[in-house]
N, C-alpha and C positions, 0 to 999 in steps of 0.2 A: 372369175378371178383366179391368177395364179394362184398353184400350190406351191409351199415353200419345201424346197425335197428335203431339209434337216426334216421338216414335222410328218412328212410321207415315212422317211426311214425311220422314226419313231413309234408312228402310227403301227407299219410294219414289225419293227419288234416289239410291240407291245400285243400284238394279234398271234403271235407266232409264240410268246411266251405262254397266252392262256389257253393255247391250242396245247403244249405242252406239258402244262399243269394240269391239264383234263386227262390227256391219255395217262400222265403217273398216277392220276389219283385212280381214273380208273383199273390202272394195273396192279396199284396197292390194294384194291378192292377184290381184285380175283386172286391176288398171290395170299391173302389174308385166308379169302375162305377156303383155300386150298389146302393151306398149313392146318389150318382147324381141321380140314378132312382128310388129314394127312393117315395113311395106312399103315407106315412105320414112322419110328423117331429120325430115322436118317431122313426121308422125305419131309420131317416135319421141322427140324433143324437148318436142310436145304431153302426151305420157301420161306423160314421164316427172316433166314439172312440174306436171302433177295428180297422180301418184304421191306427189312431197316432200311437196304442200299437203296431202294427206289422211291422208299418216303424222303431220305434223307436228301436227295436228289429233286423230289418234289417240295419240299420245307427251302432249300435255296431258289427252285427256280420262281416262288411265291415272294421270298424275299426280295429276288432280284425286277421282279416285276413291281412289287411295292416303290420300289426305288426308281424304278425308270415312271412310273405315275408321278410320283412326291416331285420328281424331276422336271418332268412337261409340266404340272402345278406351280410350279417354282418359275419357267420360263416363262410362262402363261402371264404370271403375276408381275413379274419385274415388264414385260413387255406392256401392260398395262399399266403399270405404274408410269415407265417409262412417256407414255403416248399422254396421259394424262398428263406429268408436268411438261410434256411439247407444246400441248394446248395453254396451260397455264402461260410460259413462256412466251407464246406467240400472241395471245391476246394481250398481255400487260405488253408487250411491244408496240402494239397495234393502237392502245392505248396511249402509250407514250407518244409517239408520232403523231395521233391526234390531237394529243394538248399540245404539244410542240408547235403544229400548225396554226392552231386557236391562237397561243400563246402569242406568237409572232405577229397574228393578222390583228392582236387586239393594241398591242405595240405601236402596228404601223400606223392603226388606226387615233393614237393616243398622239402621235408622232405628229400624223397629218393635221390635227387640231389645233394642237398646240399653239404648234408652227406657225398657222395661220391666225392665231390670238399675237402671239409674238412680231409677225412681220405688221399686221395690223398697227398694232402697240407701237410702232415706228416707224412708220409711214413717213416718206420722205428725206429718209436716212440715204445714205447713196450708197444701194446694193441694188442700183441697176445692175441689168443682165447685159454684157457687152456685144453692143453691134444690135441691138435690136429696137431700134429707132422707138421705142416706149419709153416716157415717159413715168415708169412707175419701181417702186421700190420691189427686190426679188428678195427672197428670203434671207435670215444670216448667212454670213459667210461662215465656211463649216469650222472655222476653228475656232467660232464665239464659243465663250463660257456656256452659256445658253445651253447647247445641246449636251455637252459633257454633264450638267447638273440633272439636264431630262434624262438621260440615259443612265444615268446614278441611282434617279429614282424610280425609274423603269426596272431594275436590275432589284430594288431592295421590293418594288411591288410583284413581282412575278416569284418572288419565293415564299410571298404568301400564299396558303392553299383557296380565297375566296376570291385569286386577279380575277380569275374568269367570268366569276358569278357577280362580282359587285355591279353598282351601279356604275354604266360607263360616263355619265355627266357629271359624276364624282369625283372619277377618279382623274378627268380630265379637269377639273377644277382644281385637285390637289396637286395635280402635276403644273400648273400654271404658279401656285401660290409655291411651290418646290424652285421655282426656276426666278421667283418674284418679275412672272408677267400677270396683267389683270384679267383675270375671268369672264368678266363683265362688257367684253368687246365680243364675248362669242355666247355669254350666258346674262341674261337679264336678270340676273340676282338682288340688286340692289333692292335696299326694305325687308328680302325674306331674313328669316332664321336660317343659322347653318342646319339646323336639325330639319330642316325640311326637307334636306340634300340628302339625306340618309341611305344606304344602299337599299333599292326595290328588291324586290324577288327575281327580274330579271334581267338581261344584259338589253340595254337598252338601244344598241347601238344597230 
């Protein structure tokens, strides 16, 4: 897997600052027992004020490396935060595009029922198909009421959250009695209870 060279050059000074806070500490350590064994006061004066300078130089380069830590911690985190809502993002997309396609397929499939209850329902109307030597009624012509009513109630059923799940012999019966064609040319209903039509548990279609 690539290296990303920001976290190489980071890595880098972060090895390089505790390689440097090693040799101060160790220097504070010999200039310390030095002073202590110091022979005169000027010698012991001398060591003790390169002792401050090199603590005090070790005490920032500690600080500075905290800092560049809490930093990669900090990039670490938001890059991970970041990856994690990508995924969120792409799966609720992914999601959506699947009911989208559900949604549509259960549409056409609502559509093509209907339809076929409706052209049923009028049989011998005259929406022949031109030039096709048949003899038989084709469906409405598209600018019947009819499918503006279907597509009305298509539109108010698919912002319900159960289009998908209900029963499809339901909701294709509701869509008939929505559009006042008879159900009963494409479903033997006649005698039941509407409560018998009830949504199942699954899409039946």
């Amino acid at each position: 897997m690539p290296v990303d060279p920001e976290h190489m050059a980071e890595d880098r000074h972060t090895v390089t600052l505790r390689a440097l806070a090693g040799m101060s500490l160790e220097l504070c350590r010999d200039l310390q027992q030095r002073a202590l064994n110091a022979e005169s006061p000027e010698d012991a004066v001398r060591l003790a004020t390169a002792f401050h300078r090199v603590s005090r130089g070790l005490r920032q380069t500690l600080a500075l490396e905290l800092k560049l830590v809490r930093y990669k911690d900090e990039v670490a985190e938001k890059a991970k935060a970041k990856a994690k809502a990508d995924l969120a993002e792409a799966r609720a997309k992914a999601e959506a595009e699947t009911r989208e396609l559900a949604v549509d397929q259960r549409r056409k499939d609502v559509w093509e029922q209907v339809g076929d209850c409706f052209w049923t329902e009028h049989e011998g109307a005259d929406w022949n198909l031109p030039d096709d030597g048949i003899e038989r009624p084709d469906r409405p012509p598209p600018e019947d009421p009819m499918w503006d009513r279907l597509e009305a109630f298509l539109d108010a059923e698919e912002a319900k959250p159960d289009f998908l799940t209900r029963d499809f012999d339901l909701l294709v019966i509701e869509a008939c009695d929505a559009i006042g064609a008879d159900p009963t040319l494409i479903y033997d209903i006649r005698g039941r209870d509407r409560a018998e039509l009830e949504p199942a548990t699954a899409d039946s279609s």
